[in-house]
N, C-alpha and C positions, 0 to 999 in steps of 0.2 A: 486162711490165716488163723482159722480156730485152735488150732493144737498146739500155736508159737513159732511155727516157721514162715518164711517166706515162698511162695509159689517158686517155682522152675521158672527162670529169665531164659525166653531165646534168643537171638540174635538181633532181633528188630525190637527186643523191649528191654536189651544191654541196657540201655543207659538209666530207663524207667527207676525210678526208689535208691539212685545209687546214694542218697544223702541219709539215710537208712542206716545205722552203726549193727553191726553183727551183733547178736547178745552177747552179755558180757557174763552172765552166769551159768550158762549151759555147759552140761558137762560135754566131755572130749577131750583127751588129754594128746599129748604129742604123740605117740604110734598110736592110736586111733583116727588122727587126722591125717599122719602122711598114708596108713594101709588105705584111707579113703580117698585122698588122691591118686594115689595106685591105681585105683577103680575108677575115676571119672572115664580111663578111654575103653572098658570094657565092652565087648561088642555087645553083653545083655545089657537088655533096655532097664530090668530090676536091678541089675546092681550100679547098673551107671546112677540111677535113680536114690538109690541107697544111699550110695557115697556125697551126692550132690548131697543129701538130707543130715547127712551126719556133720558135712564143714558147715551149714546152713545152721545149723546147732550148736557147735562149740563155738569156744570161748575166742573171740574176737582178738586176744589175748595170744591164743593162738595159732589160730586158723590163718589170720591175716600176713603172718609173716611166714607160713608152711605155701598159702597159695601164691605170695608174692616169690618165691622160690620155684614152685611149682611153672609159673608165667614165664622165671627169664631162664630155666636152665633143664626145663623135661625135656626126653628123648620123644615123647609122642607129641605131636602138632595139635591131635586132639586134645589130649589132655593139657595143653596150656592153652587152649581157647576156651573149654570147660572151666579153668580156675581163672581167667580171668573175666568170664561172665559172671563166675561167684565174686570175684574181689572187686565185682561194680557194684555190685548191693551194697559194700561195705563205704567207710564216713570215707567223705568223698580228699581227707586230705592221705588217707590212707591208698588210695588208689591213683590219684592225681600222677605219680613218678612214674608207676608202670604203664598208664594210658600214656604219658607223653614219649614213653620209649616204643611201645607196642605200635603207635602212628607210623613207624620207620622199620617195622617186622616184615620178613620177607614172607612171612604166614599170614595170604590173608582176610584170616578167620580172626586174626587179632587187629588187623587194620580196620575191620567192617565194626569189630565192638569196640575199639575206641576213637572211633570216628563216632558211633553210635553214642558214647560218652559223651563224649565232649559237645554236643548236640544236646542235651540238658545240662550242662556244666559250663560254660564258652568261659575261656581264657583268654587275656587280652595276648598273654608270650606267644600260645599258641595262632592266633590269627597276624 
């Protein structure tokens, strides 16, 4: 966390820091966040790594609503398991709608992280 980002979340640490707000002043503008979502389902481990690095980086502002796109309407399965692992880092009322959609996803790589969510977040609607 020395450099201002957040580590790589896997699957089993989804839910881990999701109370955590994305920065709000990092640069990133809009075609730099969607070319990086492009990238999360890349088969290189570098650029998958890249891309995670660079929404981990912009502006919360909007990253948040590029990945909340990214979660209910990509054509790659990976890559909306990747941007919703990223949109758990972010404040948790930001992610709240797409965890409770992603519970009933027939992908599930998004069942396992917002299950994993909601397991440091407990909602009373949800139980």
């Amino acid at each position: 966390m020395a450099d201002g980002y957040w580590p790589a979340q896997d699957i089993a640490q989804a839910g881990h820091g999701a109370s955590r707000p994305l920065p709000t002043g990092a640069s990133g503008g809009e075609a730099e966040v969607a070319a990086a979502i492009a990238k999360l389902g890349a088969f290189d481990f570098g650029e998958r790594s890249a891309a995670s690095r660079t929404l981990r980086r912009a502006s919360a502002s909007v990253a948040v609503p590029a990945l909340t796109r990214a979660v209910k309407s990509s054509e790659d399965s990976y890559v909306q398991f990747r941007a919703l692992v990223l949109l758990s880092s972010a404040d948790e009322v930001a992610a709240a709608d797409v965890m409770r959609a992603a519970m009933t996803s027939k992908n599930d790589r998004l069942r396992a992280v917002s299950y994993a969510w909601y397991e440091h977040h407990p909602s009373p609607t949800i139980v």
